[in-house]
C-alpha positions in Angstrom: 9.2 -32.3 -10.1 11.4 -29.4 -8.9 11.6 -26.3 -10.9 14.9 -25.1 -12.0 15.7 -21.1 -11.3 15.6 -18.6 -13.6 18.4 -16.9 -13.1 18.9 -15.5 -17.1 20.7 -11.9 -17.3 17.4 -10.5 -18.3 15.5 -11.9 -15.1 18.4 -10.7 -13.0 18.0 -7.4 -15.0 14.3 -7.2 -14.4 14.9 -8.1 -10.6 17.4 -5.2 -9.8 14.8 -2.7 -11.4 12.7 -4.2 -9.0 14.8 -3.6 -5.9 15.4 -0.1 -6.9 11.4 0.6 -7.2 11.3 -1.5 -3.7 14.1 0.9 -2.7 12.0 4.2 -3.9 8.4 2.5 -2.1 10.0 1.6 1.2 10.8 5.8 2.5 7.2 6.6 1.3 5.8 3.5 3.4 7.8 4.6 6.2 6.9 8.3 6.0 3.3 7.2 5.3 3.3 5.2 8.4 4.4 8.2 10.6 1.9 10.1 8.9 -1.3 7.4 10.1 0.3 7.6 13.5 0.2 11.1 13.8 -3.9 11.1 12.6 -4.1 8.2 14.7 -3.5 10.5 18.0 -5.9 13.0 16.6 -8.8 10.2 16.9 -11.2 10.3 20.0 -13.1 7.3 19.9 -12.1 4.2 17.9 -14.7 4.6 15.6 -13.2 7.3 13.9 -10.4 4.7 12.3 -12.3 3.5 9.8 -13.6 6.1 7.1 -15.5 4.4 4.3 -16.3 7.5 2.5 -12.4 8.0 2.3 -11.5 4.8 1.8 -14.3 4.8 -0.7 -12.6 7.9 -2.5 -9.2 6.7 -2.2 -10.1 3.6 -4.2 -11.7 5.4 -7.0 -9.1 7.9 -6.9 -6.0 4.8 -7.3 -8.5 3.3 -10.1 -9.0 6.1 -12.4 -5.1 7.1 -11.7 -4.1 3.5 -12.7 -6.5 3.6 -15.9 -4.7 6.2 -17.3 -0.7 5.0 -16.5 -2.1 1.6 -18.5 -1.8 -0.3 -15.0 -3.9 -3.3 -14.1 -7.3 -1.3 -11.9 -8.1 -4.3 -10.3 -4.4 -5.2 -9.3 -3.7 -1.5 -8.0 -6.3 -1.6 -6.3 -6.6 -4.6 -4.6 -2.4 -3.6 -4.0 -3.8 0.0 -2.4 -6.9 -2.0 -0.3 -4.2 -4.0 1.2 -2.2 -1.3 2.6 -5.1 0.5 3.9 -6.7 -2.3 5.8 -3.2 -3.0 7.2 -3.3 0.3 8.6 -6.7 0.0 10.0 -5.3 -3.1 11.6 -2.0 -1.3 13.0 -4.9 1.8 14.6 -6.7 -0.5 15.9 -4.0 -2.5 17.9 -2.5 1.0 18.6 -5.6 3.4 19.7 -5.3 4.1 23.4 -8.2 6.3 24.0 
């Protein structure tokens, strides 16, 4: 069976806020990119990429935040682990030490 698109007003509505969020995210991606880069040629010996006492904080940190705007923890989270261990990945291919 093939599902028909739901292209209503309000789902086309709800999809442009979404592009302008996705429009707001993508600078802060881009700056926080240039950001692990520059920490990345800080770091002696490979070792030093991953930090599990900050990740550790971070994740706490993006819980409690989430808790109180009346977001989803576990989705946050989860959304926030994703992006970390994607720029552990993106060290690890880059460290030249």
């Amino acid at each position: 069976m093939i599902k028909k698109k739901n292209n209503s007003i309000q789902m086309r509505e709800i999809r442009g806020k979404i592009d302008k969020i996705d429009s707001k995210i993508l600078p802060l991606m881009v700056k926080r990119s240039q950001l692990v880069s520059m920490a990345l040629k800080l770091k002696t010996k490979k070792s030093e990429i991953v930090d599990l006492k900050r990740i550790n904080q971070i994740k706490r940190k993006v819980t409690k935040q989430s808790k109180k705007m009346g977001a989803n923890p576990k989705l946050i989270s989860s959304i926030w682990m994703s992006i970390i261990k994607n720029f552990i990945d993106y060290e690890k291919k880059n460290f030249k030490k």
